[in-house]
C-alpha positions as CSV (number, residue, x, y, z in Angstrom):
1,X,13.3,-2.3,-23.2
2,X,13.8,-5.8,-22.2
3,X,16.9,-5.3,-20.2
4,X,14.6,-2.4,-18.3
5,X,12.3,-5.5,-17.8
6,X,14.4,-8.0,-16.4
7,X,16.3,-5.8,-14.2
8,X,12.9,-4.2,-12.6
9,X,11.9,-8.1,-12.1
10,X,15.3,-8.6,-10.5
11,X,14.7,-5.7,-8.0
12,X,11.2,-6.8,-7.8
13,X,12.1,-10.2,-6.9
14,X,10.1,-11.3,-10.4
15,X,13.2,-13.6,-11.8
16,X,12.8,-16.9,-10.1
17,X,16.7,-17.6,-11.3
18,X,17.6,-14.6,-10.0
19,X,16.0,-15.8,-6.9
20,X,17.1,-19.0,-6.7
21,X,20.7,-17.4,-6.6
22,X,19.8,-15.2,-3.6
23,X,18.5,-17.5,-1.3
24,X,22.0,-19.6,-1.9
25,X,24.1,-16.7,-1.0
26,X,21.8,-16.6,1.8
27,X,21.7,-20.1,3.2
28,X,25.2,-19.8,3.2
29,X,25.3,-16.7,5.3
30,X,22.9,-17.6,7.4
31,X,24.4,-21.8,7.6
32,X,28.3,-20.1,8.3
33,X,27.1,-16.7,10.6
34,X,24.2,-18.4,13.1
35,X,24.2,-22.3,12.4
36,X,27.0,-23.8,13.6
37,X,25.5,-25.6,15.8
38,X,22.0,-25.6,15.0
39,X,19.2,-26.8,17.6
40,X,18.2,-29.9,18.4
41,X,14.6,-31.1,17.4
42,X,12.9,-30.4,20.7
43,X,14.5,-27.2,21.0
44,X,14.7,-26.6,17.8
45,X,10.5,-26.8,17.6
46,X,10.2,-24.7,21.0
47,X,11.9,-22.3,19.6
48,X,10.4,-21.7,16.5
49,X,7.1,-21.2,17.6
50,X,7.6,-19.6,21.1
51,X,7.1,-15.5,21.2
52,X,9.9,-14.0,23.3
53,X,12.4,-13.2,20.6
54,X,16.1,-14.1,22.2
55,X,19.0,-15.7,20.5
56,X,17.9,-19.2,19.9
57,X,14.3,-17.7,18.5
58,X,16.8,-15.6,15.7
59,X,18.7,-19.6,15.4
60,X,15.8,-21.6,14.7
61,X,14.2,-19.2,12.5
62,X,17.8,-19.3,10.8
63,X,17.2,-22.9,10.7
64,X,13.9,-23.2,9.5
65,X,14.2,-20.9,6.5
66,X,17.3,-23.0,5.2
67,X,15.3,-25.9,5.4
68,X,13.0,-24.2,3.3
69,X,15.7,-22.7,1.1
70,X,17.5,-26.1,0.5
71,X,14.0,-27.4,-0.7
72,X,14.2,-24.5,-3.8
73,X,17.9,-24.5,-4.8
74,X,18.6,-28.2,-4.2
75,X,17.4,-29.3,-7.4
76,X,17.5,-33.3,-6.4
77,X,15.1,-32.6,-3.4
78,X,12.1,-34.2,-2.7
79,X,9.7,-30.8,-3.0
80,X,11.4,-30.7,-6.9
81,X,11.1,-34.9,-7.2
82,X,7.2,-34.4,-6.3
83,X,6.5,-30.8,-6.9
84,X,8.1,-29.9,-10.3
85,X,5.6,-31.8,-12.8
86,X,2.6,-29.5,-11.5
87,X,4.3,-26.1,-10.7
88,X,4.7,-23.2,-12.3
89,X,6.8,-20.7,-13.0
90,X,4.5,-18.1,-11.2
91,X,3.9,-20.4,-8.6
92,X,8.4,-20.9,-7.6
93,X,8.6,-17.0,-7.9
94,X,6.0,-16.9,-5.2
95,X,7.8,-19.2,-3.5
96,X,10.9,-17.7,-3.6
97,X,9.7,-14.1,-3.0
98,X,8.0,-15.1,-0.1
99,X,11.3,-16.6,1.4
100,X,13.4,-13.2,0.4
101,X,11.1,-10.5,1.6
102,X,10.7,-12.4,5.0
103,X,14.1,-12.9,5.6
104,X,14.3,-9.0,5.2
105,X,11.6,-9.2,7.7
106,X,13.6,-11.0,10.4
107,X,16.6,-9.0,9.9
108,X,14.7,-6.0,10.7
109,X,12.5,-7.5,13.2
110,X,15.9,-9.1,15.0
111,X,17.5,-5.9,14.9
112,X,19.7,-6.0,11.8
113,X,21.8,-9.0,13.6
114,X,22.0,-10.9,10.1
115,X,22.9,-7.4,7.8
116,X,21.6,-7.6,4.9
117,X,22.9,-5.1,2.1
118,X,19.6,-5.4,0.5
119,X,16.2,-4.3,2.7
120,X,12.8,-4.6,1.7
121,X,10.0,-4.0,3.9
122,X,6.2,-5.5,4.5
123,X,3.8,-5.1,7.2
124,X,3.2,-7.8,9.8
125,X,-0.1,-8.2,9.8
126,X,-3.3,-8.7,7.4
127,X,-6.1,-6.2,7.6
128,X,-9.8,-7.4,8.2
129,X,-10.8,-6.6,4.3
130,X,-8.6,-8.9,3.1
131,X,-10.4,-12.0,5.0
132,X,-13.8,-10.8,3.8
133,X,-13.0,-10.0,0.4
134,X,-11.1,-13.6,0.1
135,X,-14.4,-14.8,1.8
136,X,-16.9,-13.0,-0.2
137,X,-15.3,-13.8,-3.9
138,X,-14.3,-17.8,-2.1
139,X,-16.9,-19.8,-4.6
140,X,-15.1,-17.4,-7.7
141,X,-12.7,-19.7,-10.0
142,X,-10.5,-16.3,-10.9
143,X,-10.3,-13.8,-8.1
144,X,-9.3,-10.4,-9.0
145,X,-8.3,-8.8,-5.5
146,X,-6.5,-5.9,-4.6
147,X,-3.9,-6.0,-2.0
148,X,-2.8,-3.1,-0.1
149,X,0.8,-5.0,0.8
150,X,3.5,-7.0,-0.9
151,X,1.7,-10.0,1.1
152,X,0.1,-13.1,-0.5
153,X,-2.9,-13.8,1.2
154,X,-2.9,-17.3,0.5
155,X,0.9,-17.9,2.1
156,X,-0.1,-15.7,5.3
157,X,-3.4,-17.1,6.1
158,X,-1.5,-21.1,5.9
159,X,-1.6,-20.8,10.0
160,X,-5.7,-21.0,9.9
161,X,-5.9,-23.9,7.9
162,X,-2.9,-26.2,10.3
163,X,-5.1,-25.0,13.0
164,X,-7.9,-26.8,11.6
165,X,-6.1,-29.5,10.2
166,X,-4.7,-30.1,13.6
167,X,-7.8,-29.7,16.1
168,X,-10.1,-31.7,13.0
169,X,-7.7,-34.7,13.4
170,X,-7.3,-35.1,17.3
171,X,-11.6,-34.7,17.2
172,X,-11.9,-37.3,14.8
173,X,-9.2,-39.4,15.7
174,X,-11.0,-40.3,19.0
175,X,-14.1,-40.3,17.7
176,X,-15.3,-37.1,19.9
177,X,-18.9,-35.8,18.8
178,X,-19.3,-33.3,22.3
179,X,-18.6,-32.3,25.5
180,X,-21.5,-31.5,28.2
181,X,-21.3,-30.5,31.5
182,X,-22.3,-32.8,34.4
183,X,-25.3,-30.9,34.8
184,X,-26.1,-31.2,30.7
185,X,-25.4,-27.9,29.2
186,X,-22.4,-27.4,26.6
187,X,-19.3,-27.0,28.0
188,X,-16.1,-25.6,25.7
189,X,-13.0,-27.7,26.1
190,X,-10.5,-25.9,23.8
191,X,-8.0,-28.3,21.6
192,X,-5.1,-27.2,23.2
193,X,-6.5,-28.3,26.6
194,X,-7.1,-31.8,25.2
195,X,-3.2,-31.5,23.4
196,X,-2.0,-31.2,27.3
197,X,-4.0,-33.9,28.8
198,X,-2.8,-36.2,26.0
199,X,1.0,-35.4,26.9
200,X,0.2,-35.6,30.8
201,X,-1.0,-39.4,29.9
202,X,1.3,-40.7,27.2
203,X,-0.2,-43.8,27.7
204,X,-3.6,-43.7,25.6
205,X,-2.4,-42.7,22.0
206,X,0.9,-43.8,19.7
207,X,1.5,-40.8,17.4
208,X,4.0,-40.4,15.2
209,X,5.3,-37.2,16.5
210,X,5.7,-35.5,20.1
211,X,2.4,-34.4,21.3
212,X,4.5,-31.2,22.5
213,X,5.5,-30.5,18.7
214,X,1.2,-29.9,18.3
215,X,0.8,-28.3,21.1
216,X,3.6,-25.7,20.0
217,X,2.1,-25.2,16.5
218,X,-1.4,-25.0,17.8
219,X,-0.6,-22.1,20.3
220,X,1.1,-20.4,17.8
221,X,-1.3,-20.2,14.8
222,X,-3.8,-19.1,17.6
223,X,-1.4,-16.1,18.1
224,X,-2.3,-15.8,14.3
225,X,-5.6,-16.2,14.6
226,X,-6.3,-14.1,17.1
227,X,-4.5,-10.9,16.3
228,X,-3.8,-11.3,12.6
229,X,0.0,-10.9,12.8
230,X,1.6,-13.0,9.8
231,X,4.1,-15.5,10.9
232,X,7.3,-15.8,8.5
233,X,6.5,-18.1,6.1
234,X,8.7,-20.5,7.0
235,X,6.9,-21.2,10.0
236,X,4.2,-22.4,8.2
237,X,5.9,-24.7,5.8
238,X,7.9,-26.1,8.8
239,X,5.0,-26.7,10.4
240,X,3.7,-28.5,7.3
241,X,6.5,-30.8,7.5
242,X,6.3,-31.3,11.1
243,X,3.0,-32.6,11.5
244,X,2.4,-34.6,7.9
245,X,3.1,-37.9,9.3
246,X,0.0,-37.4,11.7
247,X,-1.8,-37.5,8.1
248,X,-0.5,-40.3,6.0
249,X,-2.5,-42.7,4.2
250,X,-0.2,-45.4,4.5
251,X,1.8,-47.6,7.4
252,X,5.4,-47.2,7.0
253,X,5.6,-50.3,8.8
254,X,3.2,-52.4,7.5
255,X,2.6,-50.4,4.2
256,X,-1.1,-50.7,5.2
257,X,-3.1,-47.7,3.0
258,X,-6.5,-46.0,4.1
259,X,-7.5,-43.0,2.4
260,X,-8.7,-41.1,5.4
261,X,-5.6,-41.5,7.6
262,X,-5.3,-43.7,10.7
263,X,-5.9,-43.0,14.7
264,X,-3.4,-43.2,16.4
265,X,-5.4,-45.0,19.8
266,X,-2.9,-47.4,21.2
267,X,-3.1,-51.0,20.7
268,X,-4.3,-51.5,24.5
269,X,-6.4,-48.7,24.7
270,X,-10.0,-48.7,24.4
271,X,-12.7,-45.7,23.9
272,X,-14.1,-45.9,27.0
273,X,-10.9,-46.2,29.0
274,X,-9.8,-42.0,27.0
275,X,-13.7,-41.3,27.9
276,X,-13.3,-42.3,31.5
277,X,-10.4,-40.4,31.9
278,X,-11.5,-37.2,29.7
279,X,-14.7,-37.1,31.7
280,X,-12.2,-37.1,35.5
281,X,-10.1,-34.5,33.9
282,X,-12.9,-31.8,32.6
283,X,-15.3,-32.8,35.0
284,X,-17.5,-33.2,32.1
285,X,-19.5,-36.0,30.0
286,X,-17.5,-36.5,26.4
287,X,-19.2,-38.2,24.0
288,X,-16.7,-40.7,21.7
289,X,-18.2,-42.7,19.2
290,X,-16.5,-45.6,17.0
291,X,-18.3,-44.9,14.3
292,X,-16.9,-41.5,14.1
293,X,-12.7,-41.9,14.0
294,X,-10.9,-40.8,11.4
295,X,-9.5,-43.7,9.0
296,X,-8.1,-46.9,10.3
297,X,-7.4,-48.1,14.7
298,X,-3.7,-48.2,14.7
299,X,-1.2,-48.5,17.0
């Protein structure tokens, strides 16, 4: 009876061993057959978040899911150094699973260019119930809630929350309470608009990352957003990794802490001088206020 067991787990993708020896086999496949010459960051960002599905897409997605990969098997790596006092078994199966049954996604997806001898399938989307049920049952400690896929809510819905994260930190990095027209009604200035006049002039904030590497990951977990299609999981991890040093709580360089993060203003730059400017581009009245940035002025 137990060997029935542990093979249905293995088929199952239940084993986290198991696992743990398929995504190696894989990572090698995918390192020797698509990444010889990975992508460079830029590109390599571009591509993993842009929609038209051509051969550097299929690379970086390559790329991305053996970052992931190397994070699970590679048992010296910093996710196990940090990660492995407060995880579970349940929660590295999850983990793991996630990583197998979407790389069975892109093989299909990319039309069977990687050829994989084993083939799962799972849809590409999340249905409505499953954001009110998740919504109704939030405040419950245990939540009992049927799933009509092989999809874990949780993992899919990661692209809502980066959203957040990211539009939350440019709003309270500058302080911005509000945006009015000249004439004083409300006027809607989306994040992304504010991601592209912060690239256009460089000059008024010193971020850790490219501003283009936001602006990527914002447009695509608006694709998300908007039409409920699941990214691969990867994608959201990567973009985890991507943007974390926008939310540190400490200077590299000065090892300065503050538990809310820092802004990234430039040393030079002043509130009014981003106002002034905000207010020319939207031909609108922004409202920034000191009192409201995020954590620590730091340039």
């Amino acid at each position: 009876m137990n060997n029935l067991a542990d093979m249905i787990d293995k088929i199952a993708y239940r084993n986290h061993a198991n696992n743990k020896i398929i995504l190696t086999q894989i990572r090698d496949k995918l390192t020797t057959e698509f990444l010889q010459q990975p992508l460079l960051e830029d590109r390599f960002v571009e591509n993993l978040y842009k929609s038209k599905l051509d051969s550097e897409w299929l690379i970086a997605q390559c790329q991305a899911a053996c970052n992931q990969i190397n994070k699970v098997v590679d048992q010296n790596s910093n996710f196990h150094r940090f990660y492995d006092p407060i995880l579970q078994e349940c929660d590295l199966i999850l983990l793991t699973q996630e990583l197998i049954y979407d790389l069975h996604l892109l093989d299909s997806i990319s039309g069977y260019q990687i050829k994989f001898e084993e083939r799962t399938s799972r849809p590409s989307h999340l249905e409505s119930g499953q954001f009110f049920l998740h919504a109704k049952f939030a405040y419950f400690s245990k939540k009992f809630i049927a799933s009509k896929t092989n999809r874990n809510f949780l993992f899919s819905s990661m692209p809502t929350l980066i959203r957040q994260a990211i539009e939350i930190k440019i709003k309270n990095m500058i302080g911005l309470e509000g945006v009015k027209s000249k004439k004083g009604g409300f006027k809607m200035v989306a994040i992304s608009s504010i991601l592209e006049f912060f690239n256009e002039t460089p000059h008024f904030l010193n971020l850790p990352i490219p501003i283009t590497t936001l602006s990527a990951i914002n447009r695509w977990t608006n694709t998300f957003i908007h039409s409920g299609i699941v990214p691969f999981c990867w994608q959201s991890l990567e973009a985890i990794d991507l943007i974390e040093p926008i939310f540190s709580i400490e200077d590299e360089n000065t090892g300065e802490l503050n538990i809310s993060g820092f802004s990234y203003i430039a040393k030079e730059m002043t509130l009014q001088k981003i106002k002034d400017a905000l207010d020319t581009h939207f031909d609108a009245v922004f409202t920034l206020n000191e009192n409201s940035i995020e954590g620590g002025r730091r340039s």
